[in-house]
C-alpha positions as a Python dict, from the first residue, in 0.01 Angstrom:
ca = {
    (1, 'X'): (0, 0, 0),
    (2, 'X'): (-255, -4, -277),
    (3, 'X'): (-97, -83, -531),
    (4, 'X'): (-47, -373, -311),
    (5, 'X'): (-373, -391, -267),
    (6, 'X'): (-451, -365, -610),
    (7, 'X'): (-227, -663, -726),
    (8, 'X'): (-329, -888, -423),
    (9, 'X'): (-697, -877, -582),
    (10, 'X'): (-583, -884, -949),
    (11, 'X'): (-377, -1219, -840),
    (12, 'X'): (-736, -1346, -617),
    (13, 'X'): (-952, -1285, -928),
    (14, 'X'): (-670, -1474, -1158),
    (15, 'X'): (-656, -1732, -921),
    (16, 'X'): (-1036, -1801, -939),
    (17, 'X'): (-1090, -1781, -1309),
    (18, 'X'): (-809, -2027, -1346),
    (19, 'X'): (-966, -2277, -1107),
    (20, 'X'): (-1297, -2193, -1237),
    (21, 'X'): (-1185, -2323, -1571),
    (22, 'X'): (-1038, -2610, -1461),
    (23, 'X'): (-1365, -2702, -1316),
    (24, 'X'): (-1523, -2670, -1623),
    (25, 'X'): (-1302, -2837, -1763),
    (26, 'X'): (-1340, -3163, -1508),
    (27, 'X'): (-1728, -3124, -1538),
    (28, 'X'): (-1637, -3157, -1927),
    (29, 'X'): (-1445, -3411, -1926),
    (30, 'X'): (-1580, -3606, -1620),
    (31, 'X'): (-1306, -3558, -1427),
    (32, 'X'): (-1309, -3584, -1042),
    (33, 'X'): (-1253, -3319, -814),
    (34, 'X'): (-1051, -3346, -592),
    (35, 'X'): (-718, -3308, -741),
    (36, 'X'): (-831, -2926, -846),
    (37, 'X'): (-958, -2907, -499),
    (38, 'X'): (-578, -2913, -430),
    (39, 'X'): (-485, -2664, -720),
    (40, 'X'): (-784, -2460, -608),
    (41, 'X'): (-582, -2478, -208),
    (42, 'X'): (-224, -2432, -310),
    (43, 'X'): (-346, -2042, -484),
    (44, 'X'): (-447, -1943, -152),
    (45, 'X'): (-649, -1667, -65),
    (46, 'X'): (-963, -1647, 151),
    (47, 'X'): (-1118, -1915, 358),
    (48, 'X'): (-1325, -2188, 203),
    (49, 'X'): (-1669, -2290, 276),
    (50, 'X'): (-1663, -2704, 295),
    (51, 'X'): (-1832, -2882, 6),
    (52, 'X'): (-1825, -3239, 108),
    (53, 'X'): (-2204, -3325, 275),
    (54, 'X'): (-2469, -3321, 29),
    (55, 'X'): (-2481, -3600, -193),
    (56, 'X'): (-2513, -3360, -542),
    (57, 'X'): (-2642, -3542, -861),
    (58, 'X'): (-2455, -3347, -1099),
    (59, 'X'): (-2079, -3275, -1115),
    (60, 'X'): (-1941, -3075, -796),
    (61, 'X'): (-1739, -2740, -866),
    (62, 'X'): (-1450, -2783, -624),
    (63, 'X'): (-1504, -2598, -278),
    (64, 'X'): (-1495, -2209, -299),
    (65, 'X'): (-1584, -2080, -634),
    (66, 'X'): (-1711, -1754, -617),
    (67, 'X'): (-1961, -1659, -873),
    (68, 'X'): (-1827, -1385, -1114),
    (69, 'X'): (-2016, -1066, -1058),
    (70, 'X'): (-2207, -901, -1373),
    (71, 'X'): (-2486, -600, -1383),
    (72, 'X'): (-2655, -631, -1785),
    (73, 'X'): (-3011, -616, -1901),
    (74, 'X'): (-3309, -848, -1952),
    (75, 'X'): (-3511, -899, -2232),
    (76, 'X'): (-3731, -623, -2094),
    (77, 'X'): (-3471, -373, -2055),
    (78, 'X'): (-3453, -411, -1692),
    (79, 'X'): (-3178, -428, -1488),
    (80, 'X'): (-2973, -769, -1414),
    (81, 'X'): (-2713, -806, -1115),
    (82, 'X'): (-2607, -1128, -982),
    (83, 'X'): (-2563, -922, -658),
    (84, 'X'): (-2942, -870, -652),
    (85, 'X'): (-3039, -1253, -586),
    (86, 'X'): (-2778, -1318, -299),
    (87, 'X'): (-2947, -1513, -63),
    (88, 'X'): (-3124, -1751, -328),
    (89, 'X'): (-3007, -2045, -483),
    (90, 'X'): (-2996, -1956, -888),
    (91, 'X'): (-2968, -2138, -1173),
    (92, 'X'): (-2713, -1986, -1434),
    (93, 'X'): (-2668, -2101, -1793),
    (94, 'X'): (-2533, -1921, -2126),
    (95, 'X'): (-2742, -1903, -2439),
    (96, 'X'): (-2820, -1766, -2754),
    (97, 'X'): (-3172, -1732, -2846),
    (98, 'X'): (-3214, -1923, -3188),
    (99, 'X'): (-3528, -2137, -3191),
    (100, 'X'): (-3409, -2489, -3257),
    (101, 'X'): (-3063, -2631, -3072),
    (102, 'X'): (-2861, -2677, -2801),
    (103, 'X'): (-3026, -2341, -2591),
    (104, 'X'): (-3377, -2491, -2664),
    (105, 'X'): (-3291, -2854, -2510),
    (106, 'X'): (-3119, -2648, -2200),
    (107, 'X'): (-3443, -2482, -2136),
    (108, 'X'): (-3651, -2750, -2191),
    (109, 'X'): (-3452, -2977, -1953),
    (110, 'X'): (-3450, -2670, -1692),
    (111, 'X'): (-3833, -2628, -1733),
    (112, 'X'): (-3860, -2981, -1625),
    (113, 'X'): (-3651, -2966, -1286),
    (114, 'X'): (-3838, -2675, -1163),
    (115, 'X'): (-4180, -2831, -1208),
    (116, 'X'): (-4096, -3097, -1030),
    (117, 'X'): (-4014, -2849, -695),
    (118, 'X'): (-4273, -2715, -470),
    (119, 'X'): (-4503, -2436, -688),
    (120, 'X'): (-4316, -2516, -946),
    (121, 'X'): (-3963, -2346, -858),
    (122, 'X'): (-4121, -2025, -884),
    (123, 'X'): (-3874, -1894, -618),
    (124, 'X'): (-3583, -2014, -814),
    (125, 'X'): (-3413, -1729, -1035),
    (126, 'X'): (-3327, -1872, -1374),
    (127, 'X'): (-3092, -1621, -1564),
    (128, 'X'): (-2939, -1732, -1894),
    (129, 'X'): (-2691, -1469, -2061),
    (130, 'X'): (-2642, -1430, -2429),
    (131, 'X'): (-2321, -1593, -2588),
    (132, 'X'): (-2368, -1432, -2964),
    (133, 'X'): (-2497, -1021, -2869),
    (134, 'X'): (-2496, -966, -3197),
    (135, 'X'): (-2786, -1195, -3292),
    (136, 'X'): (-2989, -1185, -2970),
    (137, 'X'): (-3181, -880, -2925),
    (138, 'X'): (-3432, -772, -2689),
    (139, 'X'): (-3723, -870, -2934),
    (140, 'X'): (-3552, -1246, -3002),
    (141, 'X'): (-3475, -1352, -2637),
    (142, 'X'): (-3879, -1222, -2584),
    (143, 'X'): (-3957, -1471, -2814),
    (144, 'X'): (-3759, -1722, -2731),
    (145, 'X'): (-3816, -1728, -2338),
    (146, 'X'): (-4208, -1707, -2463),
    (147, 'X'): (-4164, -1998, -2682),
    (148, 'X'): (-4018, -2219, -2443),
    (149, 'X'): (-4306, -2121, -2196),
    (150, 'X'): (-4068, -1918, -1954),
    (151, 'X'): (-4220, -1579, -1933),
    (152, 'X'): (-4179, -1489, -1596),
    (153, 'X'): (-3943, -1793, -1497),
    (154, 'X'): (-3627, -1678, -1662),
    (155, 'X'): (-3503, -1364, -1786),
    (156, 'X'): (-3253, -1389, -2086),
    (157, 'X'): (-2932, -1109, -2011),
    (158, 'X'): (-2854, -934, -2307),
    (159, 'X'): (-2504, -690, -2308),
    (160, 'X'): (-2240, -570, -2604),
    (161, 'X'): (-1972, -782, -2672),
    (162, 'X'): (-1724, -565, -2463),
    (163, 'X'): (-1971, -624, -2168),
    (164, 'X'): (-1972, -973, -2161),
    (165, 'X'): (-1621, -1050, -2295),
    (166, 'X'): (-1513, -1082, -1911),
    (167, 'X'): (-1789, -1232, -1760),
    (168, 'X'): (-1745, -1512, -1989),
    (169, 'X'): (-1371, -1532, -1942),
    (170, 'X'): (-1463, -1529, -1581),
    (171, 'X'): (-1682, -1844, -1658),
    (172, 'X'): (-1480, -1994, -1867),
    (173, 'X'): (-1749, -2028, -2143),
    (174, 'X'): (-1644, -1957, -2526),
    (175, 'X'): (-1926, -1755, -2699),
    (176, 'X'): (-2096, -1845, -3009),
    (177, 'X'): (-1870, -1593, -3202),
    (178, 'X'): (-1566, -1410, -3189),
    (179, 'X'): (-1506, -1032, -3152),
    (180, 'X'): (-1508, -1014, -3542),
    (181, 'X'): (-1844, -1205, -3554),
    (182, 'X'): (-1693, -1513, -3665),
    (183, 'X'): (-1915, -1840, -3539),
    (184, 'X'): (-1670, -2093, -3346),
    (185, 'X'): (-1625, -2424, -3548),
    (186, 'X'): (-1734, -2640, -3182),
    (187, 'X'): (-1986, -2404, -3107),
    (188, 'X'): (-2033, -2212, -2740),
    (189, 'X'): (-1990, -2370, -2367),
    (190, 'X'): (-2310, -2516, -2292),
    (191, 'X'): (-2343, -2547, -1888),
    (192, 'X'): (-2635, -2495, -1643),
    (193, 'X'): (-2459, -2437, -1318),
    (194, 'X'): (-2634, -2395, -979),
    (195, 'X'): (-2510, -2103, -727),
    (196, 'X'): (-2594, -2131, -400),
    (197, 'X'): (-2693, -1876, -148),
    (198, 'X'): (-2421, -1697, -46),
    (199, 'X'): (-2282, -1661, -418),
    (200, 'X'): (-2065, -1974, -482),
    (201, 'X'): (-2106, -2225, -713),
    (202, 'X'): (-2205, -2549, -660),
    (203, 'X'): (-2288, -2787, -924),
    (204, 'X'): (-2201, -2771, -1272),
    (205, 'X'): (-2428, -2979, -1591),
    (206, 'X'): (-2272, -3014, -1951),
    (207, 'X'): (-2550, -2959, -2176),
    (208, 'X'): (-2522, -3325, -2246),
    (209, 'X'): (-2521, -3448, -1906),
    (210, 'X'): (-2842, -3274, -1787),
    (211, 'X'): (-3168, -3414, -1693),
    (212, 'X'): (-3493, -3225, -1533),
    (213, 'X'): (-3476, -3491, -1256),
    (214, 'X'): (-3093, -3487, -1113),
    (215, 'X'): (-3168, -3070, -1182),
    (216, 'X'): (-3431, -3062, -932),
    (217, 'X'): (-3284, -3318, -694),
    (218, 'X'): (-2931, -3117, -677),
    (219, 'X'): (-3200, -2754, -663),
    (220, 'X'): (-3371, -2921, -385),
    (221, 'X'): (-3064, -3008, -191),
    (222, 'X'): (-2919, -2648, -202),
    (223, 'X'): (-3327, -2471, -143),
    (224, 'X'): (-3331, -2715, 184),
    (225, 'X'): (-3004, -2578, 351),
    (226, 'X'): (-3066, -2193, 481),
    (227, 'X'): (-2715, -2080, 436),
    (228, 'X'): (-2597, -2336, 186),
    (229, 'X'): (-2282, -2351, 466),
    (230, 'X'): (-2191, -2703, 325),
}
């Protein structure tokens, strides 16, 4: 019976890796939805929460996505779970903390959306974790979350390589460099995804789709439903 059990969950958390990448890969590509929503069915598993009523900006994850579960660091050495915001809508992106590029234009365009919500979408967890841990170190993501004038808006999650090798596979996002070190030709997966409150993901930007204004209006459409139900 457990090793049953066992397999049954191995074969749930396949199932939503796989579909997780395929949304990434529709949000990439522009692709619509709803023929993974019927990829995302046929694997089974547990019930769905409906995605269909709000009117998002950005591009939809299909229905059901569970956000991938992780327990690193900050840039101040304390404690990060994704477990520890349930209940909040959270904005989730992947980074590396160099001072000029595609991380920089990220925060700058996530800055943006959250001063156009109410107090400035200080209740709004903004968590960005590294994609090259062998450059970004507790001293360079200080810097670079003080730079982009984030102190106390975003904490930057810092792990080892062997830490964070699975949560991106669970994401679907390729790092900035390999396990030998070696930088990736096309770079890392540059998304700013929005979870909702009870943990599944909702919207998904490609770096080069996102603007501070469809940002806030999708955050403002998940922060005005209580239980993010649909």
């Amino acid at each position: 019976m457990r090793t049953h059990l066992a397999t049954a969950r191995q074969r749930g958390t396949r199932n939503v890796t796989l579909a997780i990448r395929l949304g990434m890969l529709a949000l990439a590509l522009g692709v619509g939805v709803g023929l993974l929503a019927h990829f995302v069915g046929a694997s089974g598993g547990t019930p769905r929460p409906s995605n269909p009523a709000p009117q998002f900006a950005g591009p939809v994850f299909p229905a059901g996505l569970r956000a991938g579960s992780f327990s690193l660091t900050d840039q101040n050495g304390r404690r990060v779970t994704l477990a520890g915001y349930r209940g909040r809508v959270i904005v989730l992106s992947f980074m590396d903390s160099r001072p000029s590029g595609t991380s920089s234009l990220m925060v700058t365009q996530i800055r943006g959306a959250l001063n156009e919500l109410p107090d400035g979408g200080r209740g709004v967890p903004v968590l960005a974790i590294t994609v090259d841990p062998a450059h970004d170190t507790r001293a360079s993501a200080q810097a670079f979350v003080a730079r982009e004038q984030m102190t106390g808006r975003m904490r930057f999650v810092l792990g080892q390589f062997g830490q964070l090798r699975p949560i991106w596979k669970r994401y679907a996002i390729q790092p900035e460099v390999d396990a030998a070190g070696r930088r990736y030709r096309d770079g890392y997966s540059a998304f700013v995804m929005l979870i909702d409150r009870r943990g599944f993901l909702r919207v998904g930007f490609p770096a080069t789709q996102l603007v501070p204004e469809e940002l806030a209006h999708d955050l403002g459409l998940l922060l005005s439903r209580r239980h993010n139900a649909t």
